[in-house]
Structure formats: C-alpha cells, structure tokens
N, C-alpha and C positions, 0 to 999 in steps of 0.2 A: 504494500500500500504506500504510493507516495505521499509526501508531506501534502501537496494541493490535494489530495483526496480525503485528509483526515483534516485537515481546514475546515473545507466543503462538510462533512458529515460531523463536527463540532458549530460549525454555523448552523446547520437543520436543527441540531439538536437546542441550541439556544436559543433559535425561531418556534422551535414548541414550547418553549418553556417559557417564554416572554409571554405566547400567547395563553396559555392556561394564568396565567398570573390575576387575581382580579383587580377590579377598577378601586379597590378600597386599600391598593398597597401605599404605603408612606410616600411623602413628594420625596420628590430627590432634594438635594442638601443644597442650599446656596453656598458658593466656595466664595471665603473674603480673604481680599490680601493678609497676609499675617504680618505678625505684631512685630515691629523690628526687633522689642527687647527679647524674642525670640527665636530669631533668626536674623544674623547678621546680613543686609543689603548688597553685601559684594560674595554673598554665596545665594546662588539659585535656589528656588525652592521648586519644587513639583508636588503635584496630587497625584496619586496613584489610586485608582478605585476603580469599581463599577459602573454602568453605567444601568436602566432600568432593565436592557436587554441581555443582562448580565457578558456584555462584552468591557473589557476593560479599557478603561482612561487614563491617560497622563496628560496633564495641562500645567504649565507654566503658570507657577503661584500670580504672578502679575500679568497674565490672561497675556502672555506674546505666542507661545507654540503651545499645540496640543497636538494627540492622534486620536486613534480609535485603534482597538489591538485585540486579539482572540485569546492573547498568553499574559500573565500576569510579567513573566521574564521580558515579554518584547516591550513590553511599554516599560522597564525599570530599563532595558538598555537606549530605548528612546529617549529616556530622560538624562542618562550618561550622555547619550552625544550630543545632544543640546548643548550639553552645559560646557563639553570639553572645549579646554586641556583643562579647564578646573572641576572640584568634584561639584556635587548640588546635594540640597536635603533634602530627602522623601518623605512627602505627608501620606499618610495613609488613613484618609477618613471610615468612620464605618459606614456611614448613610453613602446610599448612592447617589452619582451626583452626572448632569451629563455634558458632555463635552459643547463649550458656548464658544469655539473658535474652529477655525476652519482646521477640518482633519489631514495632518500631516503623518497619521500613521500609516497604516494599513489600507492601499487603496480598493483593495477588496472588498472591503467591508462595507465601503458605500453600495458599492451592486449586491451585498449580501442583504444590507440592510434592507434596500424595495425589495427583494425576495424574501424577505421574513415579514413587512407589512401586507403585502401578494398574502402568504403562505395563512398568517393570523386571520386579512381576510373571510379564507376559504374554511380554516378552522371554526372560525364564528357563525357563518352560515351549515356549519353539519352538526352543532349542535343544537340539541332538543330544544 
C-alpha cells in the first residue's frame, strides 16, 4: 500500500467521522496572540491542534502561516520550517480550533476537504 493510498483511506475515514459528529459539538476555540510575558517575541510561536474534521492544524501564533495536515508529525515539522534556522514554541491547545489563514500545508487536503463535504452530504441524506 502506498503512502497516497493510506492518505486517501485516512481522509474517508475522517470524512465519516466529521460527518457522524452532531450539531451540539463544542465551537472551536478562538486562538489569541499570546502573552509576551510568556513567550518571548523573537521566538515563534505555533498552535498545533485539531481542526472540527479532526485533520490537524499548525498556525503561526501571530496568524502569518498556517497548513492543514492529516499527521500530527507533519504539521510539528511544518512549524520547524517556518520558523528555521531558529527553533519556535509549540502550543498545543485542547479545544479544537480551525485554520483562519490561507492553507500552506497539505495541498491535498483542500480536494479532500469538498470530498468529505460531497461525502457528509450523501451520508445525511441515507439516514432515517
């Protein structure tokens, strides 16, 4: 099995699972710049999380880059190269939260995504 074939049937899989989800789940999280005295300004910061469709986000704390990522590793190495040659801090929220800048990850994932709102669609209309 190639890696694009276990992508592809790890996207279906996340596309059922978004769509059994109901309408009474929690909102997603508003992300706010963090607190200098928390993080020093000349080290990056990134969010690392979820998104509702349980595909994963990395977004630049001060909302410049962001992806969309199917591995929790790709978006932690996403966020390494942004930040390179210097390291960055990884936030790791628990609410889920969803990507509010243009996706530089995974450009898959846009064509996966209208196939998971297609696929929810279709799920919606075969239930009772």
């Amino acid at each position: 099995m190639t890696l694009q074939m276990c992508e592809e049937a790890a996207m279906t899989a996340i596309a059922l699972q978004a769509s059994r989800r109901r309408a009474d789940t929690k909102q997603a999280a508003t992300l706010r710049p963090l607190d200098p005295d928390v993080v020093s300004a000349a080290i990056p910061a990134f969010f690392i999380g979820r998104n509702s469709a349980g595909l994963w986000v990395a977004r630049e704390a001060n909302e410049r880059v962001g992806g969309l990522f199917l591995f929790k590793s790709s978006a932690v190495d996403f966020a390494h190269r942004q930040s390179a040659p210097a390291h960055c801090a990884l936030v790791f929220p628990t609410e889920t939260f969803e990507l509010d800048v243009d996706n530089r990850g995974n450009f898959l994932i846009v064509l996966a995504q209208g196939a998971r709102q297609i696929l929810a669609r279709v799920v919606a209309r075969l239930r009772p």
